[in-house]
Backbone as CSV, one residue per row, in Angstrom:
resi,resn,N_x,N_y,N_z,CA_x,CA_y,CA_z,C_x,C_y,C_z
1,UNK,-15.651,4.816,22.492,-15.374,4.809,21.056,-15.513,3.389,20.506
2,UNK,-16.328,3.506,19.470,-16.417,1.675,18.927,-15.412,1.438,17.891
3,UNK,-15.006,0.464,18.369,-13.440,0.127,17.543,-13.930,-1.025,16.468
4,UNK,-12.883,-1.591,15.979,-13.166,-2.619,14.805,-12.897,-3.679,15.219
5,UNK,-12.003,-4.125,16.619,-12.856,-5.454,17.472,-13.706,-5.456,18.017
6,UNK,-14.707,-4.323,18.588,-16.005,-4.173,18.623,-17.246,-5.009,17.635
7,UNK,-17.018,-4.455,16.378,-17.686,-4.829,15.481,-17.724,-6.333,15.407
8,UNK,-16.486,-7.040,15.188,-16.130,-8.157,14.829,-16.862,-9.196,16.110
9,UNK,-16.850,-8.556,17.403,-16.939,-9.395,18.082,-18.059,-9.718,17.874
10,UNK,-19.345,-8.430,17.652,-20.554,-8.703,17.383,-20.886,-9.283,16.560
11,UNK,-20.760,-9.091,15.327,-20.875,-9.526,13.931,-19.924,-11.007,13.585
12,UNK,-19.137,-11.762,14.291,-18.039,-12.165,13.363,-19.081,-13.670,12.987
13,UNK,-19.384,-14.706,14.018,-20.516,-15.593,13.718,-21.656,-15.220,13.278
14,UNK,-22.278,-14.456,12.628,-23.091,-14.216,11.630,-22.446,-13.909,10.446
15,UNK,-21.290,-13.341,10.382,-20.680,-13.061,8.902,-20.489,-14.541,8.504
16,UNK,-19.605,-15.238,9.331,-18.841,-16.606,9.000,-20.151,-17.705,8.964
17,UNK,-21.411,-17.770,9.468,-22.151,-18.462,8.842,-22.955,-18.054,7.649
18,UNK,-22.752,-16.738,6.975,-23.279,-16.538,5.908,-22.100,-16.600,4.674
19,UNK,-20.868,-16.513,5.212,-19.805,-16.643,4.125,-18.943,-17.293,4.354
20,UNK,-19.332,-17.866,5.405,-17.626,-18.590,5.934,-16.941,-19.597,4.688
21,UNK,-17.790,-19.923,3.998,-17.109,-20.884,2.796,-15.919,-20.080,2.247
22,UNK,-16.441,-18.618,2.042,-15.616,-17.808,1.016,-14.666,-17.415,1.510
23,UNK,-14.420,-17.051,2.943,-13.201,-16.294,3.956,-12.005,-17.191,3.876
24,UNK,-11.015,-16.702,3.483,-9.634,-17.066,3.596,-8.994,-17.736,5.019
25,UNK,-8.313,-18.658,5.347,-7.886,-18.392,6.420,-7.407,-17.729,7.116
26,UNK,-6.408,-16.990,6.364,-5.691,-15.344,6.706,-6.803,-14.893,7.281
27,UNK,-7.834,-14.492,6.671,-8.983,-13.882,6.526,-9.447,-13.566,8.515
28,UNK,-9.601,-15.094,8.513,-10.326,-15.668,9.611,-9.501,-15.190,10.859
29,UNK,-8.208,-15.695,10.768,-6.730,-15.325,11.532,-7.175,-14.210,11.560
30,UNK,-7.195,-13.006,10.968,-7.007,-11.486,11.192,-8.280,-11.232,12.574
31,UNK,-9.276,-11.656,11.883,-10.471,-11.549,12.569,-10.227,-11.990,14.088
32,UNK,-9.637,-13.341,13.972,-9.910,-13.799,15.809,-8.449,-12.644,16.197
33,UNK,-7.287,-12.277,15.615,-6.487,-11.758,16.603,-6.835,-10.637,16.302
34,UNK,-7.314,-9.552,15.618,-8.417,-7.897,15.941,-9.131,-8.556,17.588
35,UNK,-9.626,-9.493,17.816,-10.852,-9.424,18.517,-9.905,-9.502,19.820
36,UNK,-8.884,-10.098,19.949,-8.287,-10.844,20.955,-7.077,-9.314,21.426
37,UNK,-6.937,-8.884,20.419,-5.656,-7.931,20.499,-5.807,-6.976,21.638
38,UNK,-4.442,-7.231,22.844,-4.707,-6.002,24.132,-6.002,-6.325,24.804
39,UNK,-6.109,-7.721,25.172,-6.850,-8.393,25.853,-6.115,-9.400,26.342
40,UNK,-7.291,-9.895,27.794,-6.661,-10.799,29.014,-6.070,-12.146,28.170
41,UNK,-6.612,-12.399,26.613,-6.598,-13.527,26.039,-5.192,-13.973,25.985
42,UNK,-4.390,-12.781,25.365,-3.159,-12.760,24.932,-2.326,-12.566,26.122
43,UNK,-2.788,-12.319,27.440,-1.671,-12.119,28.252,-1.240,-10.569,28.209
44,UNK,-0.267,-10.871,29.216,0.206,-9.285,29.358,1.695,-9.184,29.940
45,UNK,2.208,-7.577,30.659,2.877,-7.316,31.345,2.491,-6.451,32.802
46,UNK,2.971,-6.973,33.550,2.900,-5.947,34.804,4.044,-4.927,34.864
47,UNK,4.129,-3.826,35.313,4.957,-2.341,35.436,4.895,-1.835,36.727
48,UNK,5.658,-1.736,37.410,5.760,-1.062,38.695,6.530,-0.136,38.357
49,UNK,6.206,1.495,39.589,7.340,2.670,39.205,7.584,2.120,40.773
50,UNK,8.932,2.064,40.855,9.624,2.089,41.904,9.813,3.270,42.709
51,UNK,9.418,4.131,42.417,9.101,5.230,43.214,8.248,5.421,44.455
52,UNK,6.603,5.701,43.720,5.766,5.330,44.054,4.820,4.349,44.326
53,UNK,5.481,3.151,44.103,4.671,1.597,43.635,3.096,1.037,42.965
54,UNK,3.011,2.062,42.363,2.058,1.960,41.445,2.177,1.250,39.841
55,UNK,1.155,0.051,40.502,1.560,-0.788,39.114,0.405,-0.324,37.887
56,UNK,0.976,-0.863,36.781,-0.128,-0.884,35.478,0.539,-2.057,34.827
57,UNK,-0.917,-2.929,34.924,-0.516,-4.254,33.732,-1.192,-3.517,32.005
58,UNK,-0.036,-3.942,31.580,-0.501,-3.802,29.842,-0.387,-5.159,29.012
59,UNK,-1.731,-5.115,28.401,-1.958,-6.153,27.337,-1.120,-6.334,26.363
60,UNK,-0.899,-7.898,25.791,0.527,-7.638,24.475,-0.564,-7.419,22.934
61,UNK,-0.316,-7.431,22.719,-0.734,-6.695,21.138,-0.677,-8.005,20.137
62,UNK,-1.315,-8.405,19.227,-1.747,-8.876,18.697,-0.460,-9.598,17.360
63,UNK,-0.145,-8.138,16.664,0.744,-8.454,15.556,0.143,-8.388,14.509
64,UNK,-0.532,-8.573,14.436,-1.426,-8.508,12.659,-1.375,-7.233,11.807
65,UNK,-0.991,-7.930,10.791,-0.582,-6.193,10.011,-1.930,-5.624,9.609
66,UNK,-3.088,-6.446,10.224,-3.686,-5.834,9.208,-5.054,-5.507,10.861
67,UNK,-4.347,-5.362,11.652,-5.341,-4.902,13.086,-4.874,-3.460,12.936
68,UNK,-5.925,-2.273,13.486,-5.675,-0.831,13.857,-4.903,-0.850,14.605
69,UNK,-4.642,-1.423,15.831,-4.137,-1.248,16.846,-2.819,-1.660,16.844
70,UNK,-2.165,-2.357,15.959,-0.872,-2.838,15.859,-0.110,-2.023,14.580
71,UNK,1.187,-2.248,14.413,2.028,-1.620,13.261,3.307,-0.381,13.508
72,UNK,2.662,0.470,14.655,3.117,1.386,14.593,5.149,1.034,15.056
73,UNK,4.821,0.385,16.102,6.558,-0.240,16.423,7.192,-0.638,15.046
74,UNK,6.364,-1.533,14.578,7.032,-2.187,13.318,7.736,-1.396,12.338
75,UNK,6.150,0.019,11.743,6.439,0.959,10.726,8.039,1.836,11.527
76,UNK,8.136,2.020,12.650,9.506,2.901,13.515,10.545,2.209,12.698
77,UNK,10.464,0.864,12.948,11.527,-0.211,12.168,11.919,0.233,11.152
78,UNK,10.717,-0.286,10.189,11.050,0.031,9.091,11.865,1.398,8.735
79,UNK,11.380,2.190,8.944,11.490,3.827,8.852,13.165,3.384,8.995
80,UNK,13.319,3.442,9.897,14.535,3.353,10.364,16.009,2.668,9.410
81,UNK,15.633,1.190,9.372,16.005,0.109,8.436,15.966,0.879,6.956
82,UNK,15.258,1.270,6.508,14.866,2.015,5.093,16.101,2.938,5.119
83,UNK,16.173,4.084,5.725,16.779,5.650,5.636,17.699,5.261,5.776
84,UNK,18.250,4.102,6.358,19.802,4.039,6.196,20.769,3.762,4.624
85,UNK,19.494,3.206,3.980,19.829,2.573,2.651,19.465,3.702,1.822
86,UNK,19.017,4.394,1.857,18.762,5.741,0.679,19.507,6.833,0.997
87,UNK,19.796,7.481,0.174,20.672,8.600,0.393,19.976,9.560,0.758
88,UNK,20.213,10.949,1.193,19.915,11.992,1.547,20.129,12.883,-0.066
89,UNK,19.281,12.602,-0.708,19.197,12.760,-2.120,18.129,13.645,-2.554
90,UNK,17.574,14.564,-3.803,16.283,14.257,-4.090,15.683,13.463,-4.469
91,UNK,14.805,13.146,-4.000,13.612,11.911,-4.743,12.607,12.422,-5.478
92,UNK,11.884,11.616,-6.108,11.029,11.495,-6.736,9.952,10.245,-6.464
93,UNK,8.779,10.332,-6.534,7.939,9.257,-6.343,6.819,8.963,-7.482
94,UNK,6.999,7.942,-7.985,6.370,7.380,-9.382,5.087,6.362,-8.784
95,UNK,4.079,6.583,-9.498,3.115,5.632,-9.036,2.213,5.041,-10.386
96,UNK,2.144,3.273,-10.138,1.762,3.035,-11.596,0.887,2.232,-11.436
97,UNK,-0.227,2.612,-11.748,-2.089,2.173,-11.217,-2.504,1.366,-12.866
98,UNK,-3.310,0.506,-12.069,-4.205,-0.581,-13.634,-5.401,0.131,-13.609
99,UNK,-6.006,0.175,-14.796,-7.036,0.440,-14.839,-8.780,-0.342,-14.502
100,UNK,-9.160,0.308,-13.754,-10.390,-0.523,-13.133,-10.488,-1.534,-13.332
101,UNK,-10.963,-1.854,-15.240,-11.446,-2.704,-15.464,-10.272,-4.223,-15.506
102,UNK,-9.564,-3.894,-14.875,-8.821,-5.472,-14.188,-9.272,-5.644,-13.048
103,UNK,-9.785,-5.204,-12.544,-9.757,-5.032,-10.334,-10.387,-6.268,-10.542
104,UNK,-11.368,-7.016,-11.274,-12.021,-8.197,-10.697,-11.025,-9.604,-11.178
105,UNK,-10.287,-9.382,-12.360,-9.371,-10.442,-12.634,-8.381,-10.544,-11.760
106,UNK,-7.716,-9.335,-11.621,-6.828,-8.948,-10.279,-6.736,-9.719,-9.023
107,UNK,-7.867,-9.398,-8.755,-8.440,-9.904,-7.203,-8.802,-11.139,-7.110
108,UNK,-8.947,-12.101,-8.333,-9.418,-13.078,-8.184,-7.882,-14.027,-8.383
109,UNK,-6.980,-13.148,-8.931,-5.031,-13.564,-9.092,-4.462,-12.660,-8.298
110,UNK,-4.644,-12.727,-6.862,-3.921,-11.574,-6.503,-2.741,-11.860,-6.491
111,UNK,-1.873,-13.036,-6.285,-0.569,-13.482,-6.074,0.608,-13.295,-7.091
112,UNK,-0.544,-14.244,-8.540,0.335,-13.897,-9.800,0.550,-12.344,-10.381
113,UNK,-1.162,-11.763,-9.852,-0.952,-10.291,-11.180,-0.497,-8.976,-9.770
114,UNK,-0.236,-9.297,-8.527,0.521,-8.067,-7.921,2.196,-8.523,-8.683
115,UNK,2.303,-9.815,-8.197,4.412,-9.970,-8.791,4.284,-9.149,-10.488
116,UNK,3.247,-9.313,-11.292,3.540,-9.075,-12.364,3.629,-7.552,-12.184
117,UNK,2.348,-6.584,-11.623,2.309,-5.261,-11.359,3.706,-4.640,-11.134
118,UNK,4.729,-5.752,-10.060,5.660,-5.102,-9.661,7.169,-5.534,-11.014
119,UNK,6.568,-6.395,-11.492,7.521,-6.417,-12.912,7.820,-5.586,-14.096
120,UNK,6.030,-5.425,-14.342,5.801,-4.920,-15.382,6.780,-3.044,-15.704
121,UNK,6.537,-2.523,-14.055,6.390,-1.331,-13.422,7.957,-1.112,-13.320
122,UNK,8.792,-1.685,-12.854,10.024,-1.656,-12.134,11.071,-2.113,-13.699
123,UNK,10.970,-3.223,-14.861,11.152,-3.312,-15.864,11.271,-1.649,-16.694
124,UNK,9.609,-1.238,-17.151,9.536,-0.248,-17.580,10.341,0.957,-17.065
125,UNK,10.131,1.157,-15.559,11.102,2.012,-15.598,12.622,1.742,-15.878
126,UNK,13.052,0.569,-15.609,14.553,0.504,-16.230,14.602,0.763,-17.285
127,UNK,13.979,0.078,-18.276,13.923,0.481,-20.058,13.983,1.804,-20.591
128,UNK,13.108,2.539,-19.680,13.215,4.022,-20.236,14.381,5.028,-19.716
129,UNK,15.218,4.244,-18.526,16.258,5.118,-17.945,16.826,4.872,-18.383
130,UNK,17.316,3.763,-19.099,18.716,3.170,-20.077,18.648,3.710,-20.922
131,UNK,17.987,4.480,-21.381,17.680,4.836,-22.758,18.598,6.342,-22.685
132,UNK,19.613,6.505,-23.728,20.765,8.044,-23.403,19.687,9.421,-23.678
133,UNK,18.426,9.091,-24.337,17.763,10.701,-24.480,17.534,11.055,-23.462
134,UNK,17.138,9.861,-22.082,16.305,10.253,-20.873,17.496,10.551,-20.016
135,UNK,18.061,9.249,-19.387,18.833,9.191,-18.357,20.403,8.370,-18.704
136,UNK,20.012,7.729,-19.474,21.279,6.491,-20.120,21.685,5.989,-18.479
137,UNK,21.375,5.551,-17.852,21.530,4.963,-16.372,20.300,4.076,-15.821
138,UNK,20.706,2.981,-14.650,19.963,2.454,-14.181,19.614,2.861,-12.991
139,UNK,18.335,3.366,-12.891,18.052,3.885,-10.974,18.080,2.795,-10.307
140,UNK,17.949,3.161,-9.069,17.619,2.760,-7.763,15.955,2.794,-7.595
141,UNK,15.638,1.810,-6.827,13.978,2.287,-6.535,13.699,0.785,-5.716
142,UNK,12.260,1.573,-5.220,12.305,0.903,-3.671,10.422,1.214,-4.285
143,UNK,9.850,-0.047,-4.034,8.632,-0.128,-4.371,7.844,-0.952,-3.477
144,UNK,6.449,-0.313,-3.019,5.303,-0.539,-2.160,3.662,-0.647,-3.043
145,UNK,3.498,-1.784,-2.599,1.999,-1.728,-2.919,0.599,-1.394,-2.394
146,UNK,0.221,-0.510,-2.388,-1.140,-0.048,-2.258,-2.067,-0.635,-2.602
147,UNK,-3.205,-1.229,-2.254,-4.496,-2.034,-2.705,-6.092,-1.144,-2.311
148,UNK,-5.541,0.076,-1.902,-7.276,0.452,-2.193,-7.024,2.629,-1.975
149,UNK,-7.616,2.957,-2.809,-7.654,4.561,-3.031,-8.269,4.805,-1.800
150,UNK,-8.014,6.231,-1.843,-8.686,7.570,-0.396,-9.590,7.456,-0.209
151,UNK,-10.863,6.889,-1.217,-12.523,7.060,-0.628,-12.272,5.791,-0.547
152,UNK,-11.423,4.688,-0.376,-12.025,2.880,-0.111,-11.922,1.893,-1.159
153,UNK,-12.102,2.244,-2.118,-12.475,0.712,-3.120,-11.153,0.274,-3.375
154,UNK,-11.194,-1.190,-3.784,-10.347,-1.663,-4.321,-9.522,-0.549,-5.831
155,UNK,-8.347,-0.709,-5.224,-7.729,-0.014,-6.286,-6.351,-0.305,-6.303
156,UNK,-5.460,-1.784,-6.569,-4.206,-1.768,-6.555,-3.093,-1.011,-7.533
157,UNK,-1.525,-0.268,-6.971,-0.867,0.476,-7.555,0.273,0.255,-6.784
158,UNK,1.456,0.760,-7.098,2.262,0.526,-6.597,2.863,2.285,-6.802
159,UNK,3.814,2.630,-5.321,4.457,3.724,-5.394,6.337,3.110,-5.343
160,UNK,6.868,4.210,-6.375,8.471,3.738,-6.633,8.872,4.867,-5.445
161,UNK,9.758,4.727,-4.852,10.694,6.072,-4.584,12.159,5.804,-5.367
162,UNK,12.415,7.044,-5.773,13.174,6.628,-6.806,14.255,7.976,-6.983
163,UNK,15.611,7.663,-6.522,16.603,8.772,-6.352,16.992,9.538,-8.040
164,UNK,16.810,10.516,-7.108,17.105,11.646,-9.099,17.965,11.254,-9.798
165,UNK,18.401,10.344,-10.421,19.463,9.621,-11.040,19.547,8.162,-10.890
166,UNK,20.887,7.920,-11.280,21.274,6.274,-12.044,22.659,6.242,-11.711
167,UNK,22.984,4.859,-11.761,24.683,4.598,-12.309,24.603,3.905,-13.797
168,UNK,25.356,4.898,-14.376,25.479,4.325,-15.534,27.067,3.234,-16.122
169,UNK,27.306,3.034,-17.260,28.017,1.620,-17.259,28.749,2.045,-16.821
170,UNK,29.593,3.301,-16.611,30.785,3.314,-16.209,31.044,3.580,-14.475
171,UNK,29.689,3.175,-13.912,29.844,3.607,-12.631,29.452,4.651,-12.306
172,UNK,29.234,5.694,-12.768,29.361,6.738,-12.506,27.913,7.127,-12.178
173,UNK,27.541,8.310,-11.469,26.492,8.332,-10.915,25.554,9.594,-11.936
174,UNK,24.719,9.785,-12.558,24.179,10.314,-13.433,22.847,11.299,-13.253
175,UNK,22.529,12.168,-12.826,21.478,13.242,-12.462,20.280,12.823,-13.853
176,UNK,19.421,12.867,-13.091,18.285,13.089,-14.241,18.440,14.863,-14.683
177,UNK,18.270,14.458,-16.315,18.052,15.658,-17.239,17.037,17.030,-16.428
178,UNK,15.760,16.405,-15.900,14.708,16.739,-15.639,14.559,17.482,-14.274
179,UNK,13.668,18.781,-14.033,13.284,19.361,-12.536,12.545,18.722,-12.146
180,UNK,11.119,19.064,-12.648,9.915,18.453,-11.851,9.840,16.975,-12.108
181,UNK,10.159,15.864,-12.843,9.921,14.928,-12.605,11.230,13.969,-13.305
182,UNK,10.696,12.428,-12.832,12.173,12.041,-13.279,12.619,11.320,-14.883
183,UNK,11.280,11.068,-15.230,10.983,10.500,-16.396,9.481,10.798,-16.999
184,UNK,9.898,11.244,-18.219,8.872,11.450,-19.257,7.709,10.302,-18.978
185,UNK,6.213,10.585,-18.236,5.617,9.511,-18.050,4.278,9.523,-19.341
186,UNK,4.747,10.001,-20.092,3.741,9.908,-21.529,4.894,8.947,-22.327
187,UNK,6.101,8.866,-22.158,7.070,7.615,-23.038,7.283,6.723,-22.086
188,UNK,6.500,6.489,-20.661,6.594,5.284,-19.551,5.794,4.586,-19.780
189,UNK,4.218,5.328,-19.854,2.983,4.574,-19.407,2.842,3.239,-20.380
190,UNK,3.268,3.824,-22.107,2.681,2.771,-23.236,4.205,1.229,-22.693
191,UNK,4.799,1.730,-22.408,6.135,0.415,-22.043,5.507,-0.172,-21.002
192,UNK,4.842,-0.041,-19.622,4.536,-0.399,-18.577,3.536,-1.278,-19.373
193,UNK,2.395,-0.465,-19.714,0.944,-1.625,-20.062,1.641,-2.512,-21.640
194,UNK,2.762,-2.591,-22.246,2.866,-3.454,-22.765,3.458,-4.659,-22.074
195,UNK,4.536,-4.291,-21.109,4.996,-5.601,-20.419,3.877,-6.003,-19.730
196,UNK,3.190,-5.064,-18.964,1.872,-5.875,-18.293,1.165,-6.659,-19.199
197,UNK,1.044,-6.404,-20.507,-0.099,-7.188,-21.175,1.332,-8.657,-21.626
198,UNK,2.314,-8.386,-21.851,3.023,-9.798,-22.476,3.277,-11.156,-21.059
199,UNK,3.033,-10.242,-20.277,3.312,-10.982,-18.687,1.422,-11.227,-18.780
200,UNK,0.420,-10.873,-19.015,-0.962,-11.826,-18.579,-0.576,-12.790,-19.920
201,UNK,-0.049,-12.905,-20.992,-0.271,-13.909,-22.367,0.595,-14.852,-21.357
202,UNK,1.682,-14.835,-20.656,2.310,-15.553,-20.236,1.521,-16.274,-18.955
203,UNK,1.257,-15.697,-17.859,-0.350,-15.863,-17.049,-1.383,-17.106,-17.427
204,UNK,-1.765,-16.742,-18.755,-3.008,-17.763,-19.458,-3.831,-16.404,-18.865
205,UNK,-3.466,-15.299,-19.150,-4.665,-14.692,-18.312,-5.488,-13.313,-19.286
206,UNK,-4.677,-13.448,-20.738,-5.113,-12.342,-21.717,-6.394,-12.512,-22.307
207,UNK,-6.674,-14.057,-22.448,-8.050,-13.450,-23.040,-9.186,-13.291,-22.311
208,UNK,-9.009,-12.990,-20.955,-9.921,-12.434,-19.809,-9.944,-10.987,-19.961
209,UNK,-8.828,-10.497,-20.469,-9.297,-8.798,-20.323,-9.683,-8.487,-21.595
210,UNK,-10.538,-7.054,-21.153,-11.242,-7.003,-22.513,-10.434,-5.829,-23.108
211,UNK,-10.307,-5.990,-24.809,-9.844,-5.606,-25.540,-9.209,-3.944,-25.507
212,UNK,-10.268,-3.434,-24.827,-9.961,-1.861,-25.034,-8.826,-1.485,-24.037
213,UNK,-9.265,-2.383,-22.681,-7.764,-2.246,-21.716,-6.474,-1.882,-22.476
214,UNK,-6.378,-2.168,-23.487,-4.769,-2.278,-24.273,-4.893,-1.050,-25.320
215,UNK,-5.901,-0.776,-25.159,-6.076,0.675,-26.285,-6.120,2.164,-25.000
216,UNK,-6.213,1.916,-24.117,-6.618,3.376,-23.458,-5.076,3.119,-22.754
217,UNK,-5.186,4.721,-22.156,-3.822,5.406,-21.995,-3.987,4.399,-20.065
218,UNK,-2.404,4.301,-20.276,-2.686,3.524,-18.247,-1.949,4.865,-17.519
219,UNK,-2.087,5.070,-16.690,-1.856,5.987,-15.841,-0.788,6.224,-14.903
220,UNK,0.204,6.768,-15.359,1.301,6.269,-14.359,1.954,7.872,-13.720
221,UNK,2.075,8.301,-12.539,2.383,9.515,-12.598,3.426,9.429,-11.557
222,UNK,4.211,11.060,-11.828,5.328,10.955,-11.316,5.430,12.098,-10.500
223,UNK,6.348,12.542,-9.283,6.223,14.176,-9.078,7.163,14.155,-8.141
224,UNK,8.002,15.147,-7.673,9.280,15.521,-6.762,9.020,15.017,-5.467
225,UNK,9.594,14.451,-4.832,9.341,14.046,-2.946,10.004,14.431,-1.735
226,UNK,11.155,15.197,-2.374,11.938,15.582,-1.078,13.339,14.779,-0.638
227,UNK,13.602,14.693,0.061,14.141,13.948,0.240,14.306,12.584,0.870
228,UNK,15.594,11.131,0.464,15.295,10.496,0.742,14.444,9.877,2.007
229,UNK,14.979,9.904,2.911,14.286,9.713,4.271,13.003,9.975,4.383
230,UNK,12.511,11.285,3.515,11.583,12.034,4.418,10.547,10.777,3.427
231,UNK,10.977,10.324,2.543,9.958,9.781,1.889,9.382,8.405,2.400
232,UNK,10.439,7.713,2.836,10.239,6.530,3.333,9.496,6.760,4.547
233,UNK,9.252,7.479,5.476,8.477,8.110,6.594,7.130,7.948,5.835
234,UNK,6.474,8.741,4.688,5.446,8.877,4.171,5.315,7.386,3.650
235,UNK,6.146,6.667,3.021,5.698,5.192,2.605,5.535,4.526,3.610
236,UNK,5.609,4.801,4.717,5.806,3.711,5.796,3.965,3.975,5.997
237,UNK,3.578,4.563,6.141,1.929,4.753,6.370,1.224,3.887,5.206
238,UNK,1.662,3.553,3.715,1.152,2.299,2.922,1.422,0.982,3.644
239,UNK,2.448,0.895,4.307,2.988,-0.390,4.191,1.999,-1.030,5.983
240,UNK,2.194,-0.095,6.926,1.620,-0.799,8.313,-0.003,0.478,8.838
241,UNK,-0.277,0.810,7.396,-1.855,1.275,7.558,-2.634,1.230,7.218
242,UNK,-4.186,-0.008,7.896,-4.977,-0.683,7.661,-6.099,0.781,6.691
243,UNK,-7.016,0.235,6.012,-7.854,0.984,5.416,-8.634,1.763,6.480
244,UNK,-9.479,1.140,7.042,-10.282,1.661,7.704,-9.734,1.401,9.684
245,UNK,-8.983,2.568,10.277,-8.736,3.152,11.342,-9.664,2.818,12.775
246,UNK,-9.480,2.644,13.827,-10.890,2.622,14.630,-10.897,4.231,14.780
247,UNK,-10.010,5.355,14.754,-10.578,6.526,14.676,-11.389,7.105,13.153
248,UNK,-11.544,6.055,12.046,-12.501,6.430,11.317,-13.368,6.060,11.506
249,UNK,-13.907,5.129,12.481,-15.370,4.620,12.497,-16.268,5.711,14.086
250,UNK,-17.712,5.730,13.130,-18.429,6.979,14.093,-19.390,6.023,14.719
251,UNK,-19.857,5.693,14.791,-20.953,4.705,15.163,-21.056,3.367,14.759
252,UNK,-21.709,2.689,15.377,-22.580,1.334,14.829,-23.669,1.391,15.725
253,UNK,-24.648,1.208,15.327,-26.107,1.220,14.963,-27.200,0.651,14.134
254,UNK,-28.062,-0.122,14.653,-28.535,-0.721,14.052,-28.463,-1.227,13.032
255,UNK,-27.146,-2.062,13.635,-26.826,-3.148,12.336,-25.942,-2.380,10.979
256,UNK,-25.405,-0.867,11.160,-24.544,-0.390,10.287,-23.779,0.430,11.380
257,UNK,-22.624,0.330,10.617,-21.218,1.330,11.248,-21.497,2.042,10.094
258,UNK,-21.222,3.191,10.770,-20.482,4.742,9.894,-19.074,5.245,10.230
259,UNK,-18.209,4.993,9.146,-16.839,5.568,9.154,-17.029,6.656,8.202
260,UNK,-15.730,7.337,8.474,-15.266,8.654,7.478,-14.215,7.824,6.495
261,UNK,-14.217,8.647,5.314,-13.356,8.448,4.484,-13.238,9.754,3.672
262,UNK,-12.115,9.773,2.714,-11.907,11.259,1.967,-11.754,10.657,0.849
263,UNK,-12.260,11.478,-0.075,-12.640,11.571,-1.441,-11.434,11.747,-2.073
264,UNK,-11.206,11.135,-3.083,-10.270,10.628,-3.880,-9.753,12.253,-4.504
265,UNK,-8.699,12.360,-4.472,-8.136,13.503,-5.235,-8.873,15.061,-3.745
266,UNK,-9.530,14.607,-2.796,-10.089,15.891,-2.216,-9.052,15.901,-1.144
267,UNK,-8.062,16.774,-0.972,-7.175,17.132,0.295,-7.459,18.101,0.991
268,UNK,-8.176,18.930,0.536,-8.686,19.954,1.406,-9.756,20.098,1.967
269,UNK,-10.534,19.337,1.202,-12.603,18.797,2.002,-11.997,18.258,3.262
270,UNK,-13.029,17.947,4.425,-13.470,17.096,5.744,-13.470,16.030,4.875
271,UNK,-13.301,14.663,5.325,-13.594,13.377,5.523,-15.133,13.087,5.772
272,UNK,-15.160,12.504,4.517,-16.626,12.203,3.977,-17.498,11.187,5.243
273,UNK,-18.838,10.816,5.126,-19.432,9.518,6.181,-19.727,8.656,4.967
274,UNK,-19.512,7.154,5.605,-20.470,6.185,4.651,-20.720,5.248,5.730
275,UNK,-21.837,4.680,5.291,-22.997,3.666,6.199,-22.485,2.300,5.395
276,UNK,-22.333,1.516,6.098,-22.344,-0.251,5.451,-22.433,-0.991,6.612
């Protein structure tokens, strides 16, 4: 099976003399420990069963959040660490996406405009839960960022998990009004893309986007999750799972790998091929 230190090993001095100016150091870091990861490089452990005396040495693992082969111990952690802090509640999970036409300003600020994403987003929803028509309470919420959709491209968003209710001033703990969702997200979306737009004037970063961004509807959706725990299990796969899998990649061949990927909004199709 060709993995994605496969690739790298082949490819990585030809990428880095055609771009190496542009690669991050992170960048670079990820690359040499993918290549190195569960190899003689890093060392290992030896295992004997005292039984039978049959040893197996195992390689140590790399660490990189952003290698296939690493995460999964970590995400257990988390999982773990998380569910203790949320209740056994219903949830709800809110997700609040920019529209395309930022992805290149975005990416070129990823530092300043993700903190703002998670301002703009986490603000708005307070504003609209304080409010006595909706909820008159302040939730709880626990927020993860996502940086690329189901078929691949860049696409940053952030998912809330967010317990069916609030404490409001008096302490007291407050049920959302609502079944299927927890807040009206046609009176969310226009509050979200206004703090987002007063946070880029603050940036120096408004008169880069173009005008209509602030006229079209932003997209923010909401829908029931189950319960607490079970949700943080499902967030834990954003937080320690790389885009592309070494069980999504099918080949490399002449100079292109073919991985699978699934089509955006398709849950019930096979997992698409693409060549690059």
């Amino acid at each position: 099976m060709i993995e994605m230190a496969d690739i790298f090993r082949q490819y990585k001095g030809e990428y880095l003399r055609e771009f190496g100016d542009k690669v991050l150091p992170s960048h670079r870091r990820a690359i040499d420990d993918i290549i190195s990861c569960r190899t003689p490089e890093l060392g290992g452990n030896l295992y004997s069963c005292p039984s039978c005396g049959k040893k197996q040495y195992s390689y140590h693992s790399c660490g990189n959040r952003h290698c296939p082969k690493c995460g999964n111990d970590d995400a257990t952690l988390w999982v773990e660490k998380q569910s203790a802090r949320i209740p056994e509640v219903p949830c709800f999970l809110l997700t609040f996406t920019l529209p395309h036409e930022l992805n290149k300003l975005v990416r070129s600020n990823q530092k300043d405009c993700y903190g703002l994403l998670f301002r703009a987003s986490s603000n708005a929803l307070k504003k609209l839960a304080a409010d006595p028509r909706h909820l008159g309470a302040q939730p709880g919420m626990l927020g993860v960022l996502h940086t690329w959709g189901r078929d691949l491209p860049y696409h940053p968003h952030v998912h809330y998990l967010v317990p069916a209710g609030g404490i409001n001033e008096s302490g007291k703990w407050v049920r959302t009004p609502y079944e299927d969702f927890f807040l009206p997200v046609r009176a969310l979306s226009p509050i979200y893309r206004a703090k987002f737009r007063d946070g880029m004037k603050t940036l120096g970063l408004y008169d880069a986007v173009p005008e209509k961004v602030w006229k079209k509807n932003w997209v923010v959706h909401c829908e029931p999750a189950g319960q607490g725990p079970e949700v943080i299990r499902y967030l834990s796969r954003y937080i320690y799972r790389v885009a592309i899998t070494n069980n999504r990649i099918i080949s490399l061949r002449n100079d292109k790998v073919t991985f699978r990927y699934q089509s955006c909004g398709d849950h019930e199709q096979p997992d698409h091929l693409s060549q690059e």
